[in-house]
C-alpha positions in Angstrom: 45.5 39.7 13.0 42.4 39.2 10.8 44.8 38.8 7.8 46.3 36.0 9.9 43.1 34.3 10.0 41.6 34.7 6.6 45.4 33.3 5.7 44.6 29.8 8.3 41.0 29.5 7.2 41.6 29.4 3.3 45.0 26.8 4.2 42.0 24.9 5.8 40.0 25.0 3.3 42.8 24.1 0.9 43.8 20.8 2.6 42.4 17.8 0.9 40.5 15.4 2.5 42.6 12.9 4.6 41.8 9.4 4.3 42.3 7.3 8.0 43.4 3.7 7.1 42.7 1.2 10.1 46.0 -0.4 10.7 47.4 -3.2 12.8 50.9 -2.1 14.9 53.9 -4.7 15.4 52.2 -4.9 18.6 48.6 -5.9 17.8 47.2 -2.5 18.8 44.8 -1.1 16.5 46.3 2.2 15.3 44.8 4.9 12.6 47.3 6.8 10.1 46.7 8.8 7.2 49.4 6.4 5.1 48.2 2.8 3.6 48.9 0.1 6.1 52.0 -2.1 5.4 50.0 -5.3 5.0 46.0 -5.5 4.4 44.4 -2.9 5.9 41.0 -0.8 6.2 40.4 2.3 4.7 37.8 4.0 7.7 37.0 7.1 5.9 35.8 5.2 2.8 34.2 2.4 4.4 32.0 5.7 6.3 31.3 7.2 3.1 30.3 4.2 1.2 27.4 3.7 4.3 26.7 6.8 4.5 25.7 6.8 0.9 23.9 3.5 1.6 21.9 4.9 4.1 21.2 8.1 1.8 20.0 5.7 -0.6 17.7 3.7 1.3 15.9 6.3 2.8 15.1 7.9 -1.1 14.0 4.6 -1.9 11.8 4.5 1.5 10.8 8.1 1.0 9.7 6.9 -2.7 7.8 3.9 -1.8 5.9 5.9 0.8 5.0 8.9 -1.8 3.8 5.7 -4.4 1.8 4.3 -1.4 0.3 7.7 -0.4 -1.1 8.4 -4.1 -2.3 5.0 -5.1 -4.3 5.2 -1.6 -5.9 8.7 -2.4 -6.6 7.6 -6.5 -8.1 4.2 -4.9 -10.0 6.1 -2.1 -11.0 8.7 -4.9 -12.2 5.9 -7.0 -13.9 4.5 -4.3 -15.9 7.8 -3.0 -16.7 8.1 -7.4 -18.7 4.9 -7.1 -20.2 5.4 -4.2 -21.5 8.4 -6.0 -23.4 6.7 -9.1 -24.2 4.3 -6.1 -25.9 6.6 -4.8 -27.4 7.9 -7.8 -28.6 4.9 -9.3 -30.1 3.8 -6.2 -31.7 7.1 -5.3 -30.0 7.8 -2.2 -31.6 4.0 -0.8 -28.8 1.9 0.5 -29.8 -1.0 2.3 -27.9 -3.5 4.8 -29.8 -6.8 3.4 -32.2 -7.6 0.6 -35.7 -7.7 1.4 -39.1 -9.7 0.2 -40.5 -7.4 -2.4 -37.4 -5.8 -3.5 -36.8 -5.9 -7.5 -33.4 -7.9 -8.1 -31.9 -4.6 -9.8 -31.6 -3.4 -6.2 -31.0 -6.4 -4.5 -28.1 -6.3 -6.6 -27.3 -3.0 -6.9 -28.2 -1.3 -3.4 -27.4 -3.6 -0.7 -24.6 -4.2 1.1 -25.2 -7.8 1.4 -25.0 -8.4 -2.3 -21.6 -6.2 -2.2 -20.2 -8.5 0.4 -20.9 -11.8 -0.6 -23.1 -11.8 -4.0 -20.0 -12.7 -5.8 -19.6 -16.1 -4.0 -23.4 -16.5 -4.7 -24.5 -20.2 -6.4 -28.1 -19.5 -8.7 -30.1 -22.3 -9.6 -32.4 -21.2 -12.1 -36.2 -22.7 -12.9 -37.8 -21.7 -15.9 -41.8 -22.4 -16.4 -44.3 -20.8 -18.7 -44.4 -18.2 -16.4 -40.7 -16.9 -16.5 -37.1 -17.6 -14.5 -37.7 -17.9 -11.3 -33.7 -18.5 -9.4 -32.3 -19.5 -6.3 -29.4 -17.8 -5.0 -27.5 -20.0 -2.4 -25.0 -18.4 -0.2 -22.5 -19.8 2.1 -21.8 -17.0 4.5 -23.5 -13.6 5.7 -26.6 -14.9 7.4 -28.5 -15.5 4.2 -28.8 -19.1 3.1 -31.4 -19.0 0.3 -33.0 -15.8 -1.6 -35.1 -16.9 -4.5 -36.4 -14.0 -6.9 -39.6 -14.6 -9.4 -40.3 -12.1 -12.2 -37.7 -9.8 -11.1 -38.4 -9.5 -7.8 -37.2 -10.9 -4.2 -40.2 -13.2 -3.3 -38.7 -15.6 -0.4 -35.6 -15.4 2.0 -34.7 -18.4 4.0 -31.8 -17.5 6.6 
């Protein structure tokens, strides 16, 4: 008996792979057969292989994309936490939301968050007298409207 069965389970495993063609019969029925069809047929078990490796290889490319997406957002957030560090450092632990009158222009510049947000977009004007360069930074958003500086320090703000 178990010889029997060893003897059907390696005739199994000896049997290739039958392809199933898609045929059309002489009476317009679809019918299946393991022979080429007469006239143009469909080869089903190729047709299922060919998207099943389709669908293999989209989701590697998915999985892929997700894994580049995954580490460029950890090196940029690492980046990111890295500057807030010499931020930090350079400002002395002082961040502030918006500049303030008496505030030298290396931390206006350096240690607020308004001059992260919109000091890019900033227009100057700059004056220059006997007494030094006094400018005029003009912004267009962010509540600020005018900041003017003189000898390095924050000396009006006009919202």
């Amino acid at each position: 008996m178990i010889k029997q069965a060893v003897f059907t389970c390696a005739l199994f495993a000896l049997t290739p792979a039958w392809a199933i063609n898609k045929c059309m019969g002489p009476d317009g029925r679809v019918v299946y057969q393991a022979t080429a069809c007469p006239d143009a047929g469909e080869l089903v078990g190729a047709e299922i292989a060919r998207r099943e490796a389709e669908h293999k290889a989209e989701r590697e490319a998915e999985a892929k994309r997700r894994q580049i997406s995954e580490e460029t957002s950890r090196r940029t957030w690492a980046e990111y936490e890295s500057k807030q560090k010499q931020r930090q450092q350079l400002c002395g632990g002082q961040i502030h939301d918006v500049p303030f009158v008496g505030m030298t222009v290396h931390a206006m510049e350096n240690c607020t968050r308004f001059w992260e947000r919109y000091g890019a977009g900033a227009h100057v004007n700059e004056t220059e007298t006997s007494n030094g360069v006094n400018r005029q930074y003009v912004f267009r958003v962010g509540g600020i409207k005018y900041l003017y500086t003189d000898g390095g320090k924050v000396t009006a703000i006009q919202r």
